[in-house]
BABATOR-841733 format. One line per 2 residues: number of its first residue (from 1); their letters; for each residue x, z, y of C-alpha. Coordinates in steps of 0.02 Angstrom, whole numbers, plus 32768, in hexadecimal, padded with zeros to 4 digits. Layout:
% residues N
NUM = a = X:Z:Y  ...
This chain:
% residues 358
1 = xx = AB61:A76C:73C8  AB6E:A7F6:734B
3 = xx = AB4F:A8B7:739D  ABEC:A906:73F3
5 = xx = AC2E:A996:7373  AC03:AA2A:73C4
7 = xx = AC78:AAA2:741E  AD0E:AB07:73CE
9 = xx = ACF0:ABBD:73DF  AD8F:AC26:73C4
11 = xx = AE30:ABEE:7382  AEBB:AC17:73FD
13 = xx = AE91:AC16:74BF  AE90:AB79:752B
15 = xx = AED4:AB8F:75F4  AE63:ABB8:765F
17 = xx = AE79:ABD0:7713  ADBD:AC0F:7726
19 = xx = ADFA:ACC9:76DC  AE6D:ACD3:777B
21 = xx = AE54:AD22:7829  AEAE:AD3C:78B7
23 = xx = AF13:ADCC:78E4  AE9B:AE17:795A
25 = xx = AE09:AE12:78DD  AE6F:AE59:7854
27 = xx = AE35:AE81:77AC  AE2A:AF2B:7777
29 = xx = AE7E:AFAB:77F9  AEEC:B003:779E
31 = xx = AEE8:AFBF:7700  AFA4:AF76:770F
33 = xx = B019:B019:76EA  B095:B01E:7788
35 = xx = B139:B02C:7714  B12B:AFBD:7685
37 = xx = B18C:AF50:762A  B144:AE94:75F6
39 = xx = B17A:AE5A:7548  B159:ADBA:7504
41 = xx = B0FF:AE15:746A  B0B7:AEBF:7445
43 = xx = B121:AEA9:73B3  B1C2:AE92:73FF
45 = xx = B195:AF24:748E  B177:AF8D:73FD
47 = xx = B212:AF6D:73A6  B27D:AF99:7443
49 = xx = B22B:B02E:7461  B26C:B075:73B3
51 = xx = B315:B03C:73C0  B2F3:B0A6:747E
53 = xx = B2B0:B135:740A  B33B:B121:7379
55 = xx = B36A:B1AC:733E  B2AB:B1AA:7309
57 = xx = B26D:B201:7263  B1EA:B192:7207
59 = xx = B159:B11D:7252  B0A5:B143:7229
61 = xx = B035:B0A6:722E  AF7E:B09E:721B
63 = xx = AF53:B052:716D  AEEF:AFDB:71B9
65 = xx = AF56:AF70:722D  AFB2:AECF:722B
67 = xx = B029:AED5:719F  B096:AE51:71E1
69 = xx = B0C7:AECF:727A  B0DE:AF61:720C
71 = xx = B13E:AEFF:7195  B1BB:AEBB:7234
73 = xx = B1D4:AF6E:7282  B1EF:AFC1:71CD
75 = xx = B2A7:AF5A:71C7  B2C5:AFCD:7252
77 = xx = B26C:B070:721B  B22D:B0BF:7194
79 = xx = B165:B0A8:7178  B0EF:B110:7138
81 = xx = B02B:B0FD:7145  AF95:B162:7166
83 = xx = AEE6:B141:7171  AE85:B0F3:71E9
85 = xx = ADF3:B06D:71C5  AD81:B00C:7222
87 = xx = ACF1:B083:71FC  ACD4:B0CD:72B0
89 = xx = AD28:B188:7267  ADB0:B176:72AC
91 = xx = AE6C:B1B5:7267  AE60:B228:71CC
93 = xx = AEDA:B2AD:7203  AF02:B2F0:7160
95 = xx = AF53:B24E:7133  AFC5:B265:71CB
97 = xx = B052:B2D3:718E  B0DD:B2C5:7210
99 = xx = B16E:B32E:7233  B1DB:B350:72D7
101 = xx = B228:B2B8:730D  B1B4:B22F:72BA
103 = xx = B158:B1A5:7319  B0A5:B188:730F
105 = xx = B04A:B0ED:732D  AF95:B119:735F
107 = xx = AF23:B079:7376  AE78:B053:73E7
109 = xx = AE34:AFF1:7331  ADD3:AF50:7376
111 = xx = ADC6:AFAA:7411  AD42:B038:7401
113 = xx = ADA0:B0D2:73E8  ADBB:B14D:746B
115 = xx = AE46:B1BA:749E  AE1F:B25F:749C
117 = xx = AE50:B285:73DC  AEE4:B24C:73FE
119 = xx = AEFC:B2BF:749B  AECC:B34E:7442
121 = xx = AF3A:B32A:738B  AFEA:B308:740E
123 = xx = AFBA:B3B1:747B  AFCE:B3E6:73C1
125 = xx = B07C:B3A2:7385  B0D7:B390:7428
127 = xx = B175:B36F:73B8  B135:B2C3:738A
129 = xx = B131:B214:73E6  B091:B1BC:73EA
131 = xx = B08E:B11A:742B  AFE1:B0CE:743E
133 = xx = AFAA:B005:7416  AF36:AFBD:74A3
135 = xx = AF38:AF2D:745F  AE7D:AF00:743D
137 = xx = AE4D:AF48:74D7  AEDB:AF65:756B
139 = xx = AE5D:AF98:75E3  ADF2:B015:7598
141 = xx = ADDE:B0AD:75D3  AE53:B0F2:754E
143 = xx = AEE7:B095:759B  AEC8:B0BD:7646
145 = xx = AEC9:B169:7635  AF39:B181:75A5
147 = xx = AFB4:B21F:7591  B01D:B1D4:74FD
149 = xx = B0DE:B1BA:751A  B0CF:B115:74F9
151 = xx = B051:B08F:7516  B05C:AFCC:74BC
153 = xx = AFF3:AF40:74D3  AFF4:AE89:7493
155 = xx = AF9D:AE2F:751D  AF8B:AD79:74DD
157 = xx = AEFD:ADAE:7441  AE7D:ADD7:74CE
159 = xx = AEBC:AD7D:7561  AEC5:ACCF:758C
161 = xx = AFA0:ACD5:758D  B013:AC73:7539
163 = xx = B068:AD19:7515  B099:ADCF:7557
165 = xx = B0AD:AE7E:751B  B072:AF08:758F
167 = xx = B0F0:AFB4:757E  B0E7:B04A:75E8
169 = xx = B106:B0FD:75D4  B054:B16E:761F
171 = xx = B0BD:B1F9:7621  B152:B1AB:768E
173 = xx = B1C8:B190:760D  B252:B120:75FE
175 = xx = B24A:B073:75C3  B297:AFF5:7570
177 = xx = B2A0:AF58:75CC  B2B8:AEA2:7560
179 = xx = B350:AE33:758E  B37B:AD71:7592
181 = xx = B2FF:ACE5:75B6  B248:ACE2:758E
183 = xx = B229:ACA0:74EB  B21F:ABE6:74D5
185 = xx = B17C:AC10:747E  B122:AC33:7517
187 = xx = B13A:AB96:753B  B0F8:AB41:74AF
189 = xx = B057:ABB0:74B3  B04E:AB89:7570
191 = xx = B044:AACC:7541  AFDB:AACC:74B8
193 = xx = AF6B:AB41:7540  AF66:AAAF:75C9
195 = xx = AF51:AA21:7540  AEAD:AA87:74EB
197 = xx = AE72:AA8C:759C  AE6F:A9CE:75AC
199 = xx = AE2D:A9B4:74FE  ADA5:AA2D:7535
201 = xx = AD7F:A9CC:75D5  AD80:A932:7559
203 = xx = AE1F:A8EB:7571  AE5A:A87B:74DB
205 = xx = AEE6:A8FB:7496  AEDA:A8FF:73DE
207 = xx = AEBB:A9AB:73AF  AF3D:A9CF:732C
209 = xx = AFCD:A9AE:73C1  AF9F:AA5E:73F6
211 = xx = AF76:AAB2:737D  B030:AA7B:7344
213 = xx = B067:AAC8:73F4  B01D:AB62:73D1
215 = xx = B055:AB80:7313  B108:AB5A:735B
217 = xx = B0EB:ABD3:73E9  B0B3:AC60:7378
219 = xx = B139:AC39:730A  B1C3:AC4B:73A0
221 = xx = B166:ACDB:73E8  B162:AD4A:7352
223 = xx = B1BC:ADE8:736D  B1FE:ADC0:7418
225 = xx = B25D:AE35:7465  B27D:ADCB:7507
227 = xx = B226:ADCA:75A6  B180:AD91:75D9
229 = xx = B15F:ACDF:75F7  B15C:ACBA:76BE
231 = xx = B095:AC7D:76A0  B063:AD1D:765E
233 = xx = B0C2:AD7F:76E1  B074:AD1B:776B
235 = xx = AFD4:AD29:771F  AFBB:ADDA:76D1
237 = xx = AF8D:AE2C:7784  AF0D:ADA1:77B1
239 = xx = AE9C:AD91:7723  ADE5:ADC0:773E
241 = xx = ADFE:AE3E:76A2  AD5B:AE98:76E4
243 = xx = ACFB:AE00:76D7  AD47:ADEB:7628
245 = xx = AD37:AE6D:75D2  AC79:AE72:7626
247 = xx = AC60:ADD0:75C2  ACB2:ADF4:7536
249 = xx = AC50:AE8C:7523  AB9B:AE48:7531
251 = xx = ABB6:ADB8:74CB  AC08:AE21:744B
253 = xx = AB60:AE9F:744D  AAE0:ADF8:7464
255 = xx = AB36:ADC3:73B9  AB38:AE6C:7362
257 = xx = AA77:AE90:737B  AA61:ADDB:734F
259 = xx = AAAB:ADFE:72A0  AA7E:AEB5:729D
261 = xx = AA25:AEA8:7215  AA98:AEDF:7171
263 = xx = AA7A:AE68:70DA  AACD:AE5C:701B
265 = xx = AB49:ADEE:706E  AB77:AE52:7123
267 = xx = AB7C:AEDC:719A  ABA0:AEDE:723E
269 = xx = AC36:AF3B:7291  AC2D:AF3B:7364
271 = xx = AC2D:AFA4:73E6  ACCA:AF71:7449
273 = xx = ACDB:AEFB:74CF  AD2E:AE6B:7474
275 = xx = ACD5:AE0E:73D5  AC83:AE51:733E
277 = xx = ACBD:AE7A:7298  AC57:AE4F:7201
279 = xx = AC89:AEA0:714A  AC4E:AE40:70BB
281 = xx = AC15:AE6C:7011  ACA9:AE24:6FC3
283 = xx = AD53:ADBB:6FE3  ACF6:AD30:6F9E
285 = xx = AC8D:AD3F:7018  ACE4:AD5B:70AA
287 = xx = AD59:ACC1:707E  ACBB:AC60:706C
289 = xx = AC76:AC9E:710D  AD0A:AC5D:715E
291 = xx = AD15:ABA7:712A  AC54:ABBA:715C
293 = xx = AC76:ABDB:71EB  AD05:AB69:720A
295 = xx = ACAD:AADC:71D2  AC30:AAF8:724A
297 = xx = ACB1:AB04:72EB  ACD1:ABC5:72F0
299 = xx = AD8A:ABEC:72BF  AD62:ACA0:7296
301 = xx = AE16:AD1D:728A  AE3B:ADAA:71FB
303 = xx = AE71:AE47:7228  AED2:AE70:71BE
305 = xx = AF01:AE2E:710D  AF6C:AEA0:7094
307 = xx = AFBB:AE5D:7018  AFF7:AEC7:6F89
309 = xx = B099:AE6F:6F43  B0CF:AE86:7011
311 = xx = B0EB:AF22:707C  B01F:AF5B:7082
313 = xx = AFE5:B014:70A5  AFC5:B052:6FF5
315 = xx = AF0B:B07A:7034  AEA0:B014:6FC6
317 = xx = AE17:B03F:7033  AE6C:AFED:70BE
319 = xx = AE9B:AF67:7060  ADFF:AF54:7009
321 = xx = AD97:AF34:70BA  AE2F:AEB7:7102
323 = xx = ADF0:AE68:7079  AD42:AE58:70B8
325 = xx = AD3F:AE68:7161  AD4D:ADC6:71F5
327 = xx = AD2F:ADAE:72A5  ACB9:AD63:72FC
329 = xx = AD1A:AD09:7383  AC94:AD4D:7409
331 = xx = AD05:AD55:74C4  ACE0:AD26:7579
333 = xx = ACF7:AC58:754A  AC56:AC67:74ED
335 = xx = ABA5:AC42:753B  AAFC:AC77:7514
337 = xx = AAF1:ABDC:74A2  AB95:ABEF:7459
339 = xx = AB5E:ACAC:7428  AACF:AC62:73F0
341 = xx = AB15:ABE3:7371  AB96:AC5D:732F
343 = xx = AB0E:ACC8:72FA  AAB2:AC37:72AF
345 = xx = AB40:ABFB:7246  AB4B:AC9A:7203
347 = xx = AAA6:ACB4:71E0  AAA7:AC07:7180
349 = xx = AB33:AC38:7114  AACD:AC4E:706F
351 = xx = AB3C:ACDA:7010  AAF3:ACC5:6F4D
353 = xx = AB52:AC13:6F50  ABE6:AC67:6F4A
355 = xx = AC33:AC78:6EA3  AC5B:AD37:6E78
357 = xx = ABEE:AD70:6F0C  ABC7:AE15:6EFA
């Protein structure tokens, strides 16, 4: 009998009742905001909370971000950009020119920025709203101890739920609360969950019927504005998110040190508790990394392409590293031997092969 393939690592997230507990054991005290309001997307929470807002002046976004969000909430408000990159620097102030009455959105980039900036630049222009994006990392300490007005958090990029965007207000505010039924969505992402679970465990399901499940899901979900999905409400206050993010975090420092070495072809990006980022020497590069990669069972995700003849942030810096930059699709399903093999498919990629390499 030919060898079994081996195991998928990354690509959307199977069920798993494992990252559950009970009530008693909990999760993370605490890290649950008491008033909240579940969304079915960060998008869609988002979105609300400016027509809440409305009256609003303009909408700073960072210039590296997901363009598709910026380019949804900019049919709504006007957009402007200023600079923050995946360098570790943080925000470059100057480039944040806002006047009385605008809305900034600050962001915790691949998780490993902290908040006390932030704290310091809104103690300086109480006139604007800053609403901050948890989104790669909802329980950092950041987000627990935040002082913006606003809070946002798309739950189902780092946690194993079909959908779900967190809201809440850490200074008390009022918020917005979605209407009508749960997205049908959900539901499609919630099946295509259970039947990658069985194809995991080895059951015959061919794997293109979920991965058709959960395109259609993301399709249905996008923007959402209704309310969480009954699954992720249940769910949300029982997962182990302690002993996820634990995981998360070691593999994702295991794999950095084992690539920590910067060649003509990478460098290495970590230092947060979910995945690592590799920037490549070119596009070419990068787009050859990923097919690498893919070929070798590792589905790795871009954060985030620009494109030019779209809505994009006019920093050609920014746009210049979305260009180059992937993730390693390090989280708490891996193992020590999935770690491993990620870092040896990388290391195997053989960069000069690649026409127009730098």
């Amino acid at each position: 009998m030919p060898p079994e393939p081996p195991r998928e690592i990354g690509s959307e997230f199977h069920w798993d009742p494992a990252a559950l507990l009970s009530a008693e054991q909990g999760g993370l005290p605490g890290w649950l905001p008491a008033r909240r309001a579940l969304y079915a997307t960060g998008c869609g929470a988002l979105s609300d909370l400016l027509r809440l807002l409305a009256p609003a002046g303009r909408l700073h976004v960072p210039s590296y971000f997901c363009m598709g969000v910026a380019e949804f909430l900019s049919a709504q408000i006007p957009i402007t950009w200023y600079r923050h990159l995946p360098d570790g620097h943080g925000p470059h102030w100057e480039t944040l020119r806002v006047a009385d009455g605008d809305v900034v959105l600050a962001q915790n980039l691949f998780g490993r920025d902290t908040g006390a900036p932030w704290d310091t630049w809104m103690r300086a222009h109480p006139g604007v709203t800053v609403i901050e994006d948890h989104s790669h990392d909802p329980f950092s300490e950041w987000a627990c101890t935040s002082t913006a007005a606003y809070a946002v958090a798309s739950l189902r990029k780092t946690l194993p739920l079909p959908d779900g965007g967190l809201l809440w207000s850490p200074r008390g505010l009022d918020l917005p609360r979605p209407r009508g039924a749960p997205s049908p969505g959900a539901a499609l992402k919630l099946a295509g969950m259970l039947l990658k679970a069985a194809w995991r465990d080895g059951r015959p399901i061919p794997k293109d019927r979920f991965r058709a499940l959960q395109q259609q899901g993301e399709q249905e979900l996008l923007g959402s504005t209704a309310p969480v999905s009954a699954v992720t409400a249940a769910s949300l206050p029982l997962l182990d998110v302690t002993g996820l993010r634990t995981a998360s975090a070691r593999h994702a420092a295991t794999l950095a040190e084992a690539l920590s070495s910067r060649t003509a072809a990478w460098w290495v990006s970590a230092g947060g508790p979910f995945r690592v980022q590799l920037e490549c020497a070119s596009e070419s590069v990068r787009d050859a990394l990923l097919a690498h990669l893919a070929a070798h069972g590792v589905y790795a995700p871009v954060h985030w392409r620009q494109d030019r003849d779209r809505l994009w942030s006019g920093d050609e810096e920014a746009a210049d590293l979305a260009a180059r930059m992937l993730t390693l699709p390090v989280d708490h399903r891996c193992g020590p031997g999935d770690v491993r093999r990620i870092a040896e498919v990388v290391r195997s990629f053989v960069p000069s092969r690649v026409a127009g390499a730098a």
